[in-house]
C-alpha positions in Angstrom: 94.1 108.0 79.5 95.4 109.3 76.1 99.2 109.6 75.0 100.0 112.1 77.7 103.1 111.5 80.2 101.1 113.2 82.5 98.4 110.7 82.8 97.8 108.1 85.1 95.2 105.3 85.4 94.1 105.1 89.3 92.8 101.8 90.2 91.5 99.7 93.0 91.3 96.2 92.2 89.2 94.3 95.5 90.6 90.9 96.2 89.5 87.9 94.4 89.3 90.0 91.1 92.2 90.0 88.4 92.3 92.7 85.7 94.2 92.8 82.6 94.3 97.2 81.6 95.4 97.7 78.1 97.7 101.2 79.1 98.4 103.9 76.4 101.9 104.4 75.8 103.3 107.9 76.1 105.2 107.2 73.1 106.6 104.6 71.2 108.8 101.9 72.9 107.9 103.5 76.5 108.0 101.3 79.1 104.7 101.0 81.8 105.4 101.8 85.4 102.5 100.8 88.3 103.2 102.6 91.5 106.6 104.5 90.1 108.2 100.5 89.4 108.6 99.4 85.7 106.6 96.1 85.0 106.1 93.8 82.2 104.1 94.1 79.8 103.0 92.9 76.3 102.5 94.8 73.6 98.6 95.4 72.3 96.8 97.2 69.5 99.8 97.4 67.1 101.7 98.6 69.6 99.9 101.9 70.3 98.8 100.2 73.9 100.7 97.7 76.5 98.8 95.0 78.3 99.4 94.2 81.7 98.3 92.1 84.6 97.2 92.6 87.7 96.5 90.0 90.3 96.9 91.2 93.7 94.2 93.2 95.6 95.6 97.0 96.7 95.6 100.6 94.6 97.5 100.9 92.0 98.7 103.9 89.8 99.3 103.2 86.0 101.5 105.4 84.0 104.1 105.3 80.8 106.8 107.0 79.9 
């Protein structure tokens, strides 16, 4: 995923697993939304990139904006 709005990161996470995905933002001070709902997020790789967490098993689809 590069700095495109358009972009999403699809992923399946399997239970027992926990995955931290390091998400390009779209721009700067964008916020990161998994399945269309805004979550936190910290703020990675001077701020070119937000971390997040992801504990649950399920699909999930990763975007900024």
């Amino acid at each position: 995923m590069r700095r495109n709005p358009e972009t999403a990161i699809n992923l399946s996470l399997p239970p027992a697993v926990e995955a931290t995905v390091l998400v390009p933002l779209a721009q700067e001070g964008a916020v990161v939304l998994v399945n269309d709902a805004v979550v936190a997020s910290t703020s990675a790789e001077s701020g070119t990139r937000a971390a997040i967490v992801l504990r649950k098993p399920g699909h999930y689809r990763i975007t900024s904006r």
